[in-house]
N, CA, C and O atoms as a GROMACS GRO file, in nm:
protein
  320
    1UNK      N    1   5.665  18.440  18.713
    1UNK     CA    2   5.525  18.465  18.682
    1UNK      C    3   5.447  18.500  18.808
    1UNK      O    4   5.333  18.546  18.802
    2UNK      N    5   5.508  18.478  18.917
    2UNK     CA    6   5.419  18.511  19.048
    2UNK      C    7   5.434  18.665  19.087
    2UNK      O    8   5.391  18.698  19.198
    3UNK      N    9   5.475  18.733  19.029
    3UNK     CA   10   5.530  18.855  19.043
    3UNK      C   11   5.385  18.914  18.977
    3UNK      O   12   5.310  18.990  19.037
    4UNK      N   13   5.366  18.868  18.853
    4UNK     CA   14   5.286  18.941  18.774
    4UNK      C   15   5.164  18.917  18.787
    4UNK      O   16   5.081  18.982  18.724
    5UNK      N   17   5.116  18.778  18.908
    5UNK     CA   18   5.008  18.764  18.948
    5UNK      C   19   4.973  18.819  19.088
    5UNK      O   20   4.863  18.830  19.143
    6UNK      N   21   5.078  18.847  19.124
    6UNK     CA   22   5.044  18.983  19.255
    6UNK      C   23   5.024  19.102  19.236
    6UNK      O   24   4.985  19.186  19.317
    7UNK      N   25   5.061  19.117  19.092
    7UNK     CA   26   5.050  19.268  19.027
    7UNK      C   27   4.892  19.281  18.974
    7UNK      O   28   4.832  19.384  19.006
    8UNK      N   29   4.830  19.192  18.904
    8UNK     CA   30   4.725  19.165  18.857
    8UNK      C   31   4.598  19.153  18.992
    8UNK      O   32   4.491  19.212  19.006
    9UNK      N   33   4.664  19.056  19.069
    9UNK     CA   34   4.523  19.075  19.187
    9UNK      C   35   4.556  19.179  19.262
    9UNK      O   36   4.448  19.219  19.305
   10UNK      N   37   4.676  19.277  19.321
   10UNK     CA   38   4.676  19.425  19.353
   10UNK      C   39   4.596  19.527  19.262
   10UNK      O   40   4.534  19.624  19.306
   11UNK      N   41   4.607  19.493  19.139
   11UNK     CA   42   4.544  19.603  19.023
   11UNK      C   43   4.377  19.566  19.028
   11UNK      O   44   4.302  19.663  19.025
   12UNK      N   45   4.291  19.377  19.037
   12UNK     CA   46   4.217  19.394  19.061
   12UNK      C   47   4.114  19.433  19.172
   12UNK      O   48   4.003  19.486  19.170
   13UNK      N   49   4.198  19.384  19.272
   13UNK     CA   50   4.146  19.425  19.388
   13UNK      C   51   4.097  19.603  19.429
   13UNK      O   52   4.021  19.647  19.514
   14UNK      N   53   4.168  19.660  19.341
   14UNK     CA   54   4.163  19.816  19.366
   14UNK      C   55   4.049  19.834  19.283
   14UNK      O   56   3.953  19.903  19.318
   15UNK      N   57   4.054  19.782  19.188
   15UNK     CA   58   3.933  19.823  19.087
   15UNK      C   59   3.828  19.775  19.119
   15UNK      O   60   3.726  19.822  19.068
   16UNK      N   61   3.820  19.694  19.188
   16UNK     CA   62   3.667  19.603  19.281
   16UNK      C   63   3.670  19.682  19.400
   16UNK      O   64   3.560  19.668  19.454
   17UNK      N   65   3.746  19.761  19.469
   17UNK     CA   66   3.774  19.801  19.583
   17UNK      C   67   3.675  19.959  19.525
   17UNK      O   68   3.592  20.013  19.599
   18UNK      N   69   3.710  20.015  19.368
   18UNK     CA   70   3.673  20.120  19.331
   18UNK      C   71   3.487  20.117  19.316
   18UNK      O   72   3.394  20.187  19.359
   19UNK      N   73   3.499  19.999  19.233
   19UNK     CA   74   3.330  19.980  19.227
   19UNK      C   75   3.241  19.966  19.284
   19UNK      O   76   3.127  19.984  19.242
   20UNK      N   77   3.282  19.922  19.423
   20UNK     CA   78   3.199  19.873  19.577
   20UNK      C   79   3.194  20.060  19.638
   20UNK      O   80   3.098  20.092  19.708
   21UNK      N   81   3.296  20.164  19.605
   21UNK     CA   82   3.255  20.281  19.695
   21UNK      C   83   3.163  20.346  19.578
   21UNK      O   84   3.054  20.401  19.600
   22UNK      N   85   3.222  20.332  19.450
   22UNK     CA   86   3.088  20.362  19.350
   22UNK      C   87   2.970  20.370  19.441
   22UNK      O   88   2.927  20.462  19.511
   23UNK      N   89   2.921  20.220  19.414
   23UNK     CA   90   2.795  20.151  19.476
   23UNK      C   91   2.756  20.209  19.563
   23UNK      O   92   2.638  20.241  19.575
   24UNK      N   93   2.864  20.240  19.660
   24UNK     CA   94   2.795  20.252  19.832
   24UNK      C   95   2.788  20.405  19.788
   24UNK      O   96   2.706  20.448  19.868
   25UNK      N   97   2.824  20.510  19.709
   25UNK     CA   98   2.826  20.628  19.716
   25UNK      C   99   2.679  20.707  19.630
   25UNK      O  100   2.640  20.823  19.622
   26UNK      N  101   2.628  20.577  19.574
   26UNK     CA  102   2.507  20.565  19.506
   26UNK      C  103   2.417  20.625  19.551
   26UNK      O  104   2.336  20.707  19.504
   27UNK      N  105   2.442  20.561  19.687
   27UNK     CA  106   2.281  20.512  19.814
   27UNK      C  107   2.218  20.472  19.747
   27UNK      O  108   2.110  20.523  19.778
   28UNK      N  109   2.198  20.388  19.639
   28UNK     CA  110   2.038  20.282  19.579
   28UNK      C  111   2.058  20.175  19.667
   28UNK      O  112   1.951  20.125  19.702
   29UNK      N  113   2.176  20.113  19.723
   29UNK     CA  114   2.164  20.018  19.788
   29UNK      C  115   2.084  19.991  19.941
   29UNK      O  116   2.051  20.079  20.021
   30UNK      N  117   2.059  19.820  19.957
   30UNK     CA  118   1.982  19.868  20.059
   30UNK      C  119   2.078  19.838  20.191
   30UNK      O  120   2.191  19.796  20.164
   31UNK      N  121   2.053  19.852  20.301
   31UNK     CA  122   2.106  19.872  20.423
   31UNK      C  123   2.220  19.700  20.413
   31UNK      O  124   2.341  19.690  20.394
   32UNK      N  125   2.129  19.607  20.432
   32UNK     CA  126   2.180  19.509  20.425
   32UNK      C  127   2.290  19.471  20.289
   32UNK      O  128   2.391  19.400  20.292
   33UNK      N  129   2.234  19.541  20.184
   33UNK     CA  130   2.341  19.548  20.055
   33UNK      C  131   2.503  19.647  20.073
   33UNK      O  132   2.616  19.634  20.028
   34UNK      N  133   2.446  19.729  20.148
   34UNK     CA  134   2.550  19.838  20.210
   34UNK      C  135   2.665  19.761  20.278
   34UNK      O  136   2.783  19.760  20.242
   35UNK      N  137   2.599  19.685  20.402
   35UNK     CA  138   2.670  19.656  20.485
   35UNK      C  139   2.772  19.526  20.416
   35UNK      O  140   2.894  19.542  20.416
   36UNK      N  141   2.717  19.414  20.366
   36UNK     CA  142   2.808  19.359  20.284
   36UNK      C  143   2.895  19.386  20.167
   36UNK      O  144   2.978  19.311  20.117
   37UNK      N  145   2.857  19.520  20.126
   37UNK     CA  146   2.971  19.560  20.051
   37UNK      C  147   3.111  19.626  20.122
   37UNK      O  148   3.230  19.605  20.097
   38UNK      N  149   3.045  19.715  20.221
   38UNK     CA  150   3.161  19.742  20.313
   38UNK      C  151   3.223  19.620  20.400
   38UNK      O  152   3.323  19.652  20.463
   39UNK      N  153   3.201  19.549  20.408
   39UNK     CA  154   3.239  19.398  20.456
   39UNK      C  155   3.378  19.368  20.354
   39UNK      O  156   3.495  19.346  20.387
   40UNK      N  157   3.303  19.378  20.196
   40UNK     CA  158   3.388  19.342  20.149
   40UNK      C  159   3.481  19.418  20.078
   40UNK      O  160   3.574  19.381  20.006
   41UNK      N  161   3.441  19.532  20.108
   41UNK     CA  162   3.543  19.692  20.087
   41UNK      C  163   3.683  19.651  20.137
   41UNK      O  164   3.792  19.648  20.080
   42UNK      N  165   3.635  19.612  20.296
   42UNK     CA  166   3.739  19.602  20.406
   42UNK      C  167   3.877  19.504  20.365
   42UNK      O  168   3.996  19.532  20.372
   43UNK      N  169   3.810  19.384  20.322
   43UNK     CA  170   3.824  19.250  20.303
   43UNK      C  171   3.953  19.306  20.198
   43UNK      O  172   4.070  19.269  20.207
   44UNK      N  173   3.886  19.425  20.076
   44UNK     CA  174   4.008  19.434  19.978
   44UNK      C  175   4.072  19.541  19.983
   44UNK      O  176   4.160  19.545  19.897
   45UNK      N  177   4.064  19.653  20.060
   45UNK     CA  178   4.166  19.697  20.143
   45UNK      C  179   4.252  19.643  20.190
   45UNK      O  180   4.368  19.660  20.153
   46UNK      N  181   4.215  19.548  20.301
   46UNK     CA  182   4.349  19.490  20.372
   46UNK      C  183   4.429  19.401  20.266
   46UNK      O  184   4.552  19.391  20.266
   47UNK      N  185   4.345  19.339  20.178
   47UNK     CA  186   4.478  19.260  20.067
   47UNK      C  187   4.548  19.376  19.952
   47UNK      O  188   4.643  19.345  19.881
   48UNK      N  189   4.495  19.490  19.948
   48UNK     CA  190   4.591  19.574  19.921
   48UNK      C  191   4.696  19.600  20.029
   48UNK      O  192   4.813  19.561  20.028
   49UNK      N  193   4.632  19.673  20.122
   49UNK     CA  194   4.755  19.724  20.208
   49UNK      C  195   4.821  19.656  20.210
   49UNK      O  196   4.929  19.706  20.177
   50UNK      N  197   4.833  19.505  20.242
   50UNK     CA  198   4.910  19.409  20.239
   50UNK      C  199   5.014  19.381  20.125
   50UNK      O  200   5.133  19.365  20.152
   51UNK      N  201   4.970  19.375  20.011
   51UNK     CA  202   5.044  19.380  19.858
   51UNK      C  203   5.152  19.490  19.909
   51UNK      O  204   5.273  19.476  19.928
   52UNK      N  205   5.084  19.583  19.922
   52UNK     CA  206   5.185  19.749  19.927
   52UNK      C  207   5.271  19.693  20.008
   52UNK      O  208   5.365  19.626  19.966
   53UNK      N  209   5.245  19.717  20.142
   53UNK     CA  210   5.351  19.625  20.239
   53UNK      C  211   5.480  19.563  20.171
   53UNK      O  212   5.596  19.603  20.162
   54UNK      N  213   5.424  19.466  20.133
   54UNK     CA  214   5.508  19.344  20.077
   54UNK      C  215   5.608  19.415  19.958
   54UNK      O  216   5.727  19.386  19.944
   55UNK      N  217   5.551  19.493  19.894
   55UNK     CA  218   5.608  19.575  19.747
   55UNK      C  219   5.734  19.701  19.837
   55UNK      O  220   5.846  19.727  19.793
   56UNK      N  221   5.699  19.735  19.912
   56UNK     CA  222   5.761  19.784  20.032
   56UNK      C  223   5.903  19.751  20.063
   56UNK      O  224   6.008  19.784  20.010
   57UNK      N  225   5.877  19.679  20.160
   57UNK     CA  226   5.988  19.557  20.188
   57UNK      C  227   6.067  19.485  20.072
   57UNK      O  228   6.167  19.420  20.100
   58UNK      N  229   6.028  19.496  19.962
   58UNK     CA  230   6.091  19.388  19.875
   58UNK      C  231   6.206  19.554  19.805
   58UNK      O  232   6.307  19.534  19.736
   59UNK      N  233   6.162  19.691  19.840
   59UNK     CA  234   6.252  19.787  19.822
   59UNK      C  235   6.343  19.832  19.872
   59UNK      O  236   6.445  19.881  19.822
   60UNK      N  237   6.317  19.820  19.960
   60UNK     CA  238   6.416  19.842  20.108
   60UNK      C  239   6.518  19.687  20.086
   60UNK      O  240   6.641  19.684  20.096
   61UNK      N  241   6.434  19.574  20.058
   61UNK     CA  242   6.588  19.479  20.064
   61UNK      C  243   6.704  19.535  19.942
   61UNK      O  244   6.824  19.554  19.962
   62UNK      N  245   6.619  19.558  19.801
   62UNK     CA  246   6.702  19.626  19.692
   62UNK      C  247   6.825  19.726  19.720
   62UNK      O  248   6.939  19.746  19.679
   63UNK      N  249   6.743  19.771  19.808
   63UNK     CA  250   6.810  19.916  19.866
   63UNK      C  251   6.929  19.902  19.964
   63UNK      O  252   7.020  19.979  19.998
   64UNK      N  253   6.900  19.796  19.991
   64UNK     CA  254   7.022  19.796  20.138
   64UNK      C  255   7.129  19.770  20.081
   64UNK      O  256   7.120  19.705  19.977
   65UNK      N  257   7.249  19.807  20.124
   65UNK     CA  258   7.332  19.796  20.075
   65UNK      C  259   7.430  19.830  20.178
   65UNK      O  260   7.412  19.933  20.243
   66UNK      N  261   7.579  19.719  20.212
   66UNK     CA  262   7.634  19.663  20.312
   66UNK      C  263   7.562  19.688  20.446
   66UNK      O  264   7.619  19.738  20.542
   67UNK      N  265   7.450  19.654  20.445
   67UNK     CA  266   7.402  19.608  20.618
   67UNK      C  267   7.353  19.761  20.634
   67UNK      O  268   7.366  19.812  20.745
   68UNK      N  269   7.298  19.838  20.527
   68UNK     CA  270   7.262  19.960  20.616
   68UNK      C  271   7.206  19.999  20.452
   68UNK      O  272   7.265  19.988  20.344
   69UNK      N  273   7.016  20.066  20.497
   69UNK     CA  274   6.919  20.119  20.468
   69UNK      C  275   6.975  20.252  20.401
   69UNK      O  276   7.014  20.350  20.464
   70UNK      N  277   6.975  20.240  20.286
   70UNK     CA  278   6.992  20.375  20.211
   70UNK      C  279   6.906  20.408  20.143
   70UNK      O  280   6.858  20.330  20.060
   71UNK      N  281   6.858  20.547  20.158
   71UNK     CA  282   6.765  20.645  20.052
   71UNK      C  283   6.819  20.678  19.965
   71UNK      O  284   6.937  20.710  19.961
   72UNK      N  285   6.722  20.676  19.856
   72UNK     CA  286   6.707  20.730  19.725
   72UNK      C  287   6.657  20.804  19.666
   72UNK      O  288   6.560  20.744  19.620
   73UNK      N  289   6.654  20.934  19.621
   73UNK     CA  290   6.518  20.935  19.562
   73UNK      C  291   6.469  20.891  19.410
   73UNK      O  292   6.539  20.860  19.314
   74UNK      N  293   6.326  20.898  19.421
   74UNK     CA  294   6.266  20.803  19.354
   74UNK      C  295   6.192  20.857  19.246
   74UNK      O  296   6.108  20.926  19.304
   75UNK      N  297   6.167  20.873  19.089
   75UNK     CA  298   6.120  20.956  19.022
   75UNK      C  299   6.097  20.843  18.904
   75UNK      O  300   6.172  20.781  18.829
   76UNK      N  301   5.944  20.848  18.928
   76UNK     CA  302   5.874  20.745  18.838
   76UNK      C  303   5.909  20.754  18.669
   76UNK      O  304   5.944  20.675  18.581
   77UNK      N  305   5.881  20.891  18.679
   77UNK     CA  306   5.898  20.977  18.524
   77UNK      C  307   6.029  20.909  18.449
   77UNK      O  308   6.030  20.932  18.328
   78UNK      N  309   6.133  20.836  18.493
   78UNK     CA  310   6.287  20.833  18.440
   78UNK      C  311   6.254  20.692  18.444
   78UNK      O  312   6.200  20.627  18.533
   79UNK      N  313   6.298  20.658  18.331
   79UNK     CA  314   6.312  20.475  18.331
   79UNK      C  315   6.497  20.531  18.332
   79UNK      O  316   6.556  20.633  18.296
   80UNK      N  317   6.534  20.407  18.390
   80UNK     CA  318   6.648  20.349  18.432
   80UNK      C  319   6.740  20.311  18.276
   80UNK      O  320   6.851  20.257  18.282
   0.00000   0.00000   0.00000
């Protein structure tokens, strides 16, 4: 189940990440409203990038295979 709650706060974080450049792309906000949203723009950026990261790495271990990094390619369109 922790899988699907990193999936869920990656998915919300983007969508709060989406509504804050909404906002800021508005300009109704005021300077000081600006600046704490990009505060917290930042804030959910980096816990994305981070998710990705992590989603990353957890492919590359899949992937390895006897002690050495192999490519694949990768085509969303095809379930397995």
């Amino acid at each position: 189940m922790a899988r699907k709650k990193a999936s869920v706060d990656f998915e919300q974080s983007l969508a709060d990440l989406q509504t804050l450049v909404e906002r800021l792309e508005n300009g109704e906000l005021s300077l000081e409203d600006s600046l704490a949203a990009f505060e917290q723009g930042i804030g959910l950026t980096r816990d994305c990038q981070a998710a990705l990261a992590q989603a990353e790495q957890k492919v590359q271990v899949l992937l390895e295979r006897d002690g050495e990094l192999t490519q694949e390619p990768f085509d969303a369109e095809q379930p397995e």
